[in-house]
DOKELO-314889 format. One record per residue (C-alpha): x, y, z; residue number from 1. Coordinates in steps of 0.25 Angstrom, whole numbers, plus 5000, padded with zeros to 4 digits. Layout:
BEGIN
<px = X, py = Y, pz = Z, pos = NUM>
...
REM end
This chain:
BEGIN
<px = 4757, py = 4828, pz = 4708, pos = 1>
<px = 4750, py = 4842, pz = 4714, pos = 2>
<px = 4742, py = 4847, pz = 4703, pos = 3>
<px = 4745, py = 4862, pz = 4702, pos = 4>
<px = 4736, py = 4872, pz = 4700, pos = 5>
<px = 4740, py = 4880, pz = 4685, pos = 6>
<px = 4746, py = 4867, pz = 4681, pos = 7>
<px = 4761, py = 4873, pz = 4683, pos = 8>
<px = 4773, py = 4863, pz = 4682, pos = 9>
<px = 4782, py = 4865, pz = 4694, pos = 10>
<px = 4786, py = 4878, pz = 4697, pos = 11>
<px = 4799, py = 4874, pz = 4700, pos = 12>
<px = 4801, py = 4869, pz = 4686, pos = 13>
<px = 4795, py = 4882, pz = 4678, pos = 14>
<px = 4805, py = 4889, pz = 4688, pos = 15>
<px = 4818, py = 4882, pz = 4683, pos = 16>
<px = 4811, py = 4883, pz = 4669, pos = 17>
<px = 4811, py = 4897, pz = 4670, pos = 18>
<px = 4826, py = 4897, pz = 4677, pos = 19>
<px = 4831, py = 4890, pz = 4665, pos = 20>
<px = 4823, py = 4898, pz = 4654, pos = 21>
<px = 4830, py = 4910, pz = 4658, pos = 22>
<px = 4842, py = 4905, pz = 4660, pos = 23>
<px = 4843, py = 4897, pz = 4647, pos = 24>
<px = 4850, py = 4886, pz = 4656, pos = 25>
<px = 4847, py = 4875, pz = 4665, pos = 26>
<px = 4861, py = 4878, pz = 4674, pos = 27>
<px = 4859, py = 4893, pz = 4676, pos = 28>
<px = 4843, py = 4891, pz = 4680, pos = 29>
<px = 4849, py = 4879, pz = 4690, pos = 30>
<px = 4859, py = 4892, pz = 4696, pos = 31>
<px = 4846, py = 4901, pz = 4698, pos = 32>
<px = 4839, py = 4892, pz = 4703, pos = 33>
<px = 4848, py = 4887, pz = 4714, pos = 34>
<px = 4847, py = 4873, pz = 4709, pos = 35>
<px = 4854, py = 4861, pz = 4700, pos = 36>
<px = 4853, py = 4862, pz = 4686, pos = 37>
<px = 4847, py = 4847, pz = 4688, pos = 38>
<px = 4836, py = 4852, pz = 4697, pos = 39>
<px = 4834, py = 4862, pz = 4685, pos = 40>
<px = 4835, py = 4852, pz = 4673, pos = 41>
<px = 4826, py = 4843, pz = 4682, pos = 42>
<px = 4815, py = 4854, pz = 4685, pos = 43>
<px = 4815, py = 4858, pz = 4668, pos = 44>
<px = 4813, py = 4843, pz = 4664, pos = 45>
<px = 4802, py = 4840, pz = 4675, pos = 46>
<px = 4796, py = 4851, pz = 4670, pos = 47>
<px = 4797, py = 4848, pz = 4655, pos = 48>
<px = 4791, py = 4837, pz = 4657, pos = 49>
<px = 4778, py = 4842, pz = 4666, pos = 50>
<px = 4777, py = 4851, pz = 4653, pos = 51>
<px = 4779, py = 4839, pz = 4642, pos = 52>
<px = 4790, py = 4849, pz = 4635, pos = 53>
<px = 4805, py = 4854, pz = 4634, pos = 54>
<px = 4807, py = 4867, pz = 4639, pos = 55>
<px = 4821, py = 4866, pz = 4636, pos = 56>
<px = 4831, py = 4864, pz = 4624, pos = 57>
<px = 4843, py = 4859, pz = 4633, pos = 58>
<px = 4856, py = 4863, pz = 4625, pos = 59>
<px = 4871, py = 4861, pz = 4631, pos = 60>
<px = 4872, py = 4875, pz = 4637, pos = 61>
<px = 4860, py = 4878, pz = 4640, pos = 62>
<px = 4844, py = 4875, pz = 4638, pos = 63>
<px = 4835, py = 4882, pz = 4627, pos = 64>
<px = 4820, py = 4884, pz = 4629, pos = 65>
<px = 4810, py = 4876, pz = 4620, pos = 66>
<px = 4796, py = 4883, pz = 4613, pos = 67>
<px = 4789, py = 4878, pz = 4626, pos = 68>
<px = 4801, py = 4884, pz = 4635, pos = 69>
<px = 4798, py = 4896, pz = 4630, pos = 70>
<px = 4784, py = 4898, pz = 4632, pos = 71>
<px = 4784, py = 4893, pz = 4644, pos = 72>
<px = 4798, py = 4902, pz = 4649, pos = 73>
<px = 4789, py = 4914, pz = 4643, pos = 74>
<px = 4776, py = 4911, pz = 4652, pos = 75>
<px = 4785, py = 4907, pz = 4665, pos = 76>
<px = 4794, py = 4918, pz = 4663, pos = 77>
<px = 4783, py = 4931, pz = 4664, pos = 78>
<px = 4775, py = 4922, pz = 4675, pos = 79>
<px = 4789, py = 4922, pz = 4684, pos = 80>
<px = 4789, py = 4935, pz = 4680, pos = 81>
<px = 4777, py = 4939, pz = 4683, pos = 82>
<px = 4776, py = 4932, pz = 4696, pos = 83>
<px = 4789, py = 4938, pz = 4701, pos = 84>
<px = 4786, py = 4952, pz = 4697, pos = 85>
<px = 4775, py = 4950, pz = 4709, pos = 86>
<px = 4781, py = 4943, pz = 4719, pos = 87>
<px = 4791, py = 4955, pz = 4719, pos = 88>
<px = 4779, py = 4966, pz = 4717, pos = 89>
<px = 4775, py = 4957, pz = 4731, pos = 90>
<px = 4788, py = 4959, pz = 4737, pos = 91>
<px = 4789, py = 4971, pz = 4736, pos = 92>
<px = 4775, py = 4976, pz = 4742, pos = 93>
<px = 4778, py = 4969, pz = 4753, pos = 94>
<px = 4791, py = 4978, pz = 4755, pos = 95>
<px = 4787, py = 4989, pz = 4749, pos = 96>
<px = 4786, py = 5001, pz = 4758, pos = 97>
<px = 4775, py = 5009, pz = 4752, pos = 98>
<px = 4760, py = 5006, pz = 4755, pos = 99>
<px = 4747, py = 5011, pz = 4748, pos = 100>
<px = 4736, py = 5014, pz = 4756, pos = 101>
<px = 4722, py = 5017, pz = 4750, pos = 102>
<px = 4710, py = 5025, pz = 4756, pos = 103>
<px = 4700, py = 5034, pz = 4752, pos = 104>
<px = 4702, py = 5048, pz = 4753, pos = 105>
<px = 4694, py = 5051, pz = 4765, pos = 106>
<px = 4699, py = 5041, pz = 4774, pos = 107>
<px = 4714, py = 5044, pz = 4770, pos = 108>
<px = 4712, py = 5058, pz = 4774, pos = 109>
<px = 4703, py = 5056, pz = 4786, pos = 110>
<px = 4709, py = 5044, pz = 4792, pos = 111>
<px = 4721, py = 5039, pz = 4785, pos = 112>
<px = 4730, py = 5052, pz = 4783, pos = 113>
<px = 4729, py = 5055, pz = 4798, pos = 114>
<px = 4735, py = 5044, pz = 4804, pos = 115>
<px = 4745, py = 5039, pz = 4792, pos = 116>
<px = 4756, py = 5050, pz = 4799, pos = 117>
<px = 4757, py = 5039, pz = 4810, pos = 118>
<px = 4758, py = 5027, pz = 4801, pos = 119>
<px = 4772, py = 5036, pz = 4794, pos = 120>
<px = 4777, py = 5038, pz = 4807, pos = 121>
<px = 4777, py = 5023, pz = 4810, pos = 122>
<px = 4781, py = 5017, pz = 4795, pos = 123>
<px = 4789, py = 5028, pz = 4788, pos = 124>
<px = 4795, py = 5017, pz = 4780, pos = 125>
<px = 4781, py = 5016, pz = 4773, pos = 126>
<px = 4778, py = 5022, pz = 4761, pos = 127>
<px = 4762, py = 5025, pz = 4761, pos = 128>
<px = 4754, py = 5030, pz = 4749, pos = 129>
<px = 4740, py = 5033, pz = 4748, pos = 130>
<px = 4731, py = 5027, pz = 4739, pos = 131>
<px = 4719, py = 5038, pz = 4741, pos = 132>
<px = 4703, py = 5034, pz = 4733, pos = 133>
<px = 4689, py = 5034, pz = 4738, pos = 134>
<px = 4687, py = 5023, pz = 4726, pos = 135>
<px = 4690, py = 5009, pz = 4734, pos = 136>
<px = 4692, py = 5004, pz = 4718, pos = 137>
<px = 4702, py = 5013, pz = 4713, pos = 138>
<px = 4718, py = 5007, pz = 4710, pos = 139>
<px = 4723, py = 5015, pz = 4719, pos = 140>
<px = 4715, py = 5010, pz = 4732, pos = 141>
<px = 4716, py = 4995, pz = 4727, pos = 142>
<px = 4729, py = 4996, pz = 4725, pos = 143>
<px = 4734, py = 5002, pz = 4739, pos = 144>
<px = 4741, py = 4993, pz = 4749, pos = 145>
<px = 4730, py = 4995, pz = 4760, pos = 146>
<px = 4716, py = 5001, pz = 4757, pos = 147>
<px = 4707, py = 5008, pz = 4768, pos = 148>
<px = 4695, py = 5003, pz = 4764, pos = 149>
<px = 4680, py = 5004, pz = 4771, pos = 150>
<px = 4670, py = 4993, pz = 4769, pos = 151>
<px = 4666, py = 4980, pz = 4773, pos = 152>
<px = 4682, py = 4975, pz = 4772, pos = 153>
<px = 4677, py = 4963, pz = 4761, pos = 154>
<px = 4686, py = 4970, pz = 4748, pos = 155>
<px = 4689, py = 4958, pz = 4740, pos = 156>
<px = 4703, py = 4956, pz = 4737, pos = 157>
<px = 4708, py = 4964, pz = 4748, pos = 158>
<px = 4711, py = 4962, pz = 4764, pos = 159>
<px = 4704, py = 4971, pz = 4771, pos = 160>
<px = 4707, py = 4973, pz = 4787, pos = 161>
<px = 4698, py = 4983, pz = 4795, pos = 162>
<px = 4703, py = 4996, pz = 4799, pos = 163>
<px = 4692, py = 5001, pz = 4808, pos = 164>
<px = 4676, py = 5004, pz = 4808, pos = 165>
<px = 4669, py = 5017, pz = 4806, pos = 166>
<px = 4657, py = 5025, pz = 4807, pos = 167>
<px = 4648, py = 5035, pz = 4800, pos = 168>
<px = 4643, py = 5048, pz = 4806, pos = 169>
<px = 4639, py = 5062, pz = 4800, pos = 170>
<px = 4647, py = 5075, pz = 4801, pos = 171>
<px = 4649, py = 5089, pz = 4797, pos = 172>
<px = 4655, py = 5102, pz = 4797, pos = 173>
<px = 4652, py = 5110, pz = 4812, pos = 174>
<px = 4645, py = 5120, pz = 4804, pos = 175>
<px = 4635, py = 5110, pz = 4799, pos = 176>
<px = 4634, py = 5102, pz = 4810, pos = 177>
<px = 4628, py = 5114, pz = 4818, pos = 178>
<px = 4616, py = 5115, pz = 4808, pos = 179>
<px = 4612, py = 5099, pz = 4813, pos = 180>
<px = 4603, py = 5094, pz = 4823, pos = 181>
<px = 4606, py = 5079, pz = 4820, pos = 182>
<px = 4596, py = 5071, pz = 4828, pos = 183>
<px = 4594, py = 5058, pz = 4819, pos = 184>
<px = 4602, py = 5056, pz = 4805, pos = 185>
<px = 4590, py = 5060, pz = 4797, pos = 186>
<px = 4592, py = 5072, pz = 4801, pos = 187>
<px = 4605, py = 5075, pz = 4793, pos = 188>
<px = 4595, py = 5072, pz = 4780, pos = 189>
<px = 4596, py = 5088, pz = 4781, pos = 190>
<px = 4609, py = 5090, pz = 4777, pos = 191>
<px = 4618, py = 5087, pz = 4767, pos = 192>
<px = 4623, py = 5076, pz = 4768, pos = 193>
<px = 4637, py = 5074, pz = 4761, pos = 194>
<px = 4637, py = 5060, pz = 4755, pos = 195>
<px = 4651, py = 5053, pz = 4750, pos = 196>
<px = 4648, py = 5045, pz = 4737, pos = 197>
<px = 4658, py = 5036, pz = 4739, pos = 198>
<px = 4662, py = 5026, pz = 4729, pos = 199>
<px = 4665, py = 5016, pz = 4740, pos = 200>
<px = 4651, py = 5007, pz = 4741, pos = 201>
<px = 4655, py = 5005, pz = 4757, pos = 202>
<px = 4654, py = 5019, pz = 4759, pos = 203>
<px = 4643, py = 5022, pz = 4770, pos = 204>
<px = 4637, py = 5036, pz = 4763, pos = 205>
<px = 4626, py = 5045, pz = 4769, pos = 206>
<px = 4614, py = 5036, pz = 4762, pos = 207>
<px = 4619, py = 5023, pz = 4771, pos = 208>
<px = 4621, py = 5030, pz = 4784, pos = 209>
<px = 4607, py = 5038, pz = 4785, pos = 210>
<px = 4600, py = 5025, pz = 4780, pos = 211>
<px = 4604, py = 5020, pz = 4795, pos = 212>
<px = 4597, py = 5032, pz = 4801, pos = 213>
<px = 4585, py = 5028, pz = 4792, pos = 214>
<px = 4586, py = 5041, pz = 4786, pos = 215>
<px = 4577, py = 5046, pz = 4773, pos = 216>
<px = 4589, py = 5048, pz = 4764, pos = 217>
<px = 4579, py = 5054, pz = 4752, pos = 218>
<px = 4581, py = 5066, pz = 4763, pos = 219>
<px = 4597, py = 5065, pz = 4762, pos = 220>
<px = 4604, py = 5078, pz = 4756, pos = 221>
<px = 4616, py = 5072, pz = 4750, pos = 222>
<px = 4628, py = 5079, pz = 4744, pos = 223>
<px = 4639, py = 5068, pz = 4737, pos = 224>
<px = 4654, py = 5067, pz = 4739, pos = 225>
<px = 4662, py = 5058, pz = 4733, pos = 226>
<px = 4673, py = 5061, pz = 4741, pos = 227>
<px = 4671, py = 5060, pz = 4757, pos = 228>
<px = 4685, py = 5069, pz = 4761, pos = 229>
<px = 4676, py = 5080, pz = 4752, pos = 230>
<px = 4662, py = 5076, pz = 4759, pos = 231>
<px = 4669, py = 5078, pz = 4773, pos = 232>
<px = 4674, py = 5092, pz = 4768, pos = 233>
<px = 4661, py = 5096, pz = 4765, pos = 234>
<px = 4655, py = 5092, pz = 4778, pos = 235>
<px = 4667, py = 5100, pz = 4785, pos = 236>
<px = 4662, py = 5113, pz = 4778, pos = 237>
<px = 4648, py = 5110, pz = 4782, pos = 238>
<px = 4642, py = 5108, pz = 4769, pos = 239>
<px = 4634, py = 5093, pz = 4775, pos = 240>
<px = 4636, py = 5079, pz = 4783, pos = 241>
<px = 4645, py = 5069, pz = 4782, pos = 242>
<px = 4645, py = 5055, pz = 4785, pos = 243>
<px = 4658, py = 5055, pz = 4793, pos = 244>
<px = 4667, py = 5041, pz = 4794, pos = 245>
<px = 4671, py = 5042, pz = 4808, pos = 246>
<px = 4687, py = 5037, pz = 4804, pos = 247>
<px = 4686, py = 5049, pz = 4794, pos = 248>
<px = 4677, py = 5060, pz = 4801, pos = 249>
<px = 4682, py = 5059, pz = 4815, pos = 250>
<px = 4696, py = 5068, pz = 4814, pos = 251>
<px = 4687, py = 5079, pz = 4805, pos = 252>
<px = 4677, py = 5077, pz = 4818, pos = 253>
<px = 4690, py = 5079, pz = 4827, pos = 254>
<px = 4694, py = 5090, pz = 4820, pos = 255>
<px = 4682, py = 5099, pz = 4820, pos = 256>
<px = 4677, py = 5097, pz = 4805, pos = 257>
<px = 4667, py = 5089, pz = 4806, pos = 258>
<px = 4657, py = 5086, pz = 4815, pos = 259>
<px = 4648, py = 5073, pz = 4819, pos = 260>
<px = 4632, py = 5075, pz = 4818, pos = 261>
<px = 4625, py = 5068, pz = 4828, pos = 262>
<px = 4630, py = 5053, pz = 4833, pos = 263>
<px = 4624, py = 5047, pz = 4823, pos = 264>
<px = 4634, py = 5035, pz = 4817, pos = 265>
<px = 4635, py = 5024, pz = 4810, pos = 266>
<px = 4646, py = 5014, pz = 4810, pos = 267>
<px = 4652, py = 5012, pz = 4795, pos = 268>
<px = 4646, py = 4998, pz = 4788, pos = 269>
<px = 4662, py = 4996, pz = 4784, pos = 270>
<px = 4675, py = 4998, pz = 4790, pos = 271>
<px = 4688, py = 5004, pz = 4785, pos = 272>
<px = 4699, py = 4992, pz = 4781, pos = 273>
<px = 4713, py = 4990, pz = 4777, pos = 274>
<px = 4714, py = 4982, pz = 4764, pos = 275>
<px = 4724, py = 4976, pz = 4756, pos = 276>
<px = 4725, py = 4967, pz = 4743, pos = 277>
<px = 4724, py = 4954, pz = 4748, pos = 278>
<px = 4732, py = 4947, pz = 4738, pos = 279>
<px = 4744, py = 4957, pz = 4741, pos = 280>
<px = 4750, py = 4956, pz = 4755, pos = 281>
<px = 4754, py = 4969, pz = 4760, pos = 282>
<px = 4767, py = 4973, pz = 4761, pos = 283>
<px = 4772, py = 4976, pz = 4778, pos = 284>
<px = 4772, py = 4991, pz = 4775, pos = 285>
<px = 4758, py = 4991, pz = 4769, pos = 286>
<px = 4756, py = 4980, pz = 4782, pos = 287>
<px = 4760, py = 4991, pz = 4791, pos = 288>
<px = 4752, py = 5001, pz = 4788, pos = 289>
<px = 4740, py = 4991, pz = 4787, pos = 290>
<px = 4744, py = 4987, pz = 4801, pos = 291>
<px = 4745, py = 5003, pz = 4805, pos = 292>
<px = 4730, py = 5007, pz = 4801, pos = 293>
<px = 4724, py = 4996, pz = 4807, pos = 294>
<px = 4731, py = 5000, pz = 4820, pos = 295>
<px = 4726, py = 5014, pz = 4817, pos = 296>
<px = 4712, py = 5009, pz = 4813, pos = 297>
<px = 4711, py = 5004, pz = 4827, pos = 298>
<px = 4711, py = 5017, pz = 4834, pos = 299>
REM end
């Protein structure tokens, strides 16, 4: 015999154990199970003796659980229980047509707002919500459906797929642009320079990008955000430079707002990924709009 892993008798017998608990009666576990009340009687004995006990006081109209019976019905009932509770929690994510996608405040405003108006046009069956929170940690983000995350794309637990690459370039408002003669990265160690504190390790701040122009950062003139919506703000109204992420800087370019200094660059050390639990298959709405911004991520 298969040794089985948590040393369970068959599962067919604790099944029809269960069946006839509830029923208090061999003939009516037989009719919901679709099967003869010897294929019942048999499966109960076979497994009173894998257990070496009675289960049952068997009495002419009907069966009556023994001391062991009992502790046993308890445990099986609240683990069938338990168990169908989620499979039916499965179920209906999967047909579920509301979905849950998390970002941070700065790429849902800059790059995920615009272009949800087309995903609605095409799935108006979906019900989307918005999981919004610069703090990869918090409930609200892991819990989501589908996660915009940036980094390396190793989050345990979690399927990741790339969305696109990015890269890193300093901007400001037209007003302060006009003050800059930008010839080499050092020379923005003049300015202020409007640093996002982000609480997100992968984040590519001010400090990392002028160490790869060998700038003397003891020089840097800093001035701290912990929010990057707010940082590009300040930038608009001339009040310092920016790094701009090109996926959430170029439309404020497009627009007049902000402007490029110089064309200095860096490409981003991470890119921007789709993830989802990996232990919880997503359901074809969330599938959809996975497929949709991997599509869009393209262009």
């Amino acid at each position: 015999m298969a040794r089985r892993y948590y040393q369970l008798p068959s599962l067919t017998g604790l099944n029809t154990f269960d069946a006839c608990a509830r029923h208090g009666s061999f003939t009516a576990a037989a009719i919901e199970l679709g099967v003869t009340l010897g294929a019942v009687s048999r499966q109960v004995k076979a497994l009173e003796t894998e257990l070496d006990c009675p289960l049952f006081l068997r009495h002419h109209r009907g069966v009556e659980l023994t001391p062991a019976g009992i502790d046993l019905f308890q445990v099986l009932s609240s683990s069938f229980q338990q168990i169908g509770r989620l499979c039916q929690e499965f179920k209906n994510r999967a047909q579920s047509s509301d979905v849950t996608i998390a970002a941070t405040t700065a790429f849902a405003s800059l790059w995920l707002m615009p272009r949800l108006g087309g995903f609605w046009q095409q799935c108006r069956d979906i019900n989307l919500n918005h999981a919004i929170s610069d703090n990869p940690a918090d409930a609200g983000f892991q819990n989501a459906d589908i996660r915009i995350r940036y980094g390396d794309g190793r989050w345990r637990g979690e399927t990741a797929v790339k969305l696109f690459d990015d890269r890193i370039y300093p901007v400001c408002g037209r007003e302060f642009a006009a003050q800059i003669d930008l010839r080499h990265p050092r020379d923005l160690l003049q300015f202020p320079l409007l640093q996002l504190d982000s609480v997100d390790p992968a984040w590519t701040g001010w400090d990392a990008w002028l160490r790869q122009w060998d700038c003397d950062l003891a020089q840097a003139n800093f001035r701290r955000f912990n929010n990057y919506v707010v940082a590009l703000q300040a930038a608009e109204e001339n009040q310092g430079i920016v790094l701009g992420w090109h996926s959430q800087v170029d439309s404020l370019i497009q627009r007049g707002k902000l402007l490029r200094l110089g064309k200095f660059e860096t490409d981003a050390p991470g890119s921007f990924y789709l993830t989802w639990d990996a232990s919880r298959p997503l359901s074809d709405s969330a599938g959809r709009l996975r497929d949709w911004l991997l599509e869009i991520g393209k262009r």
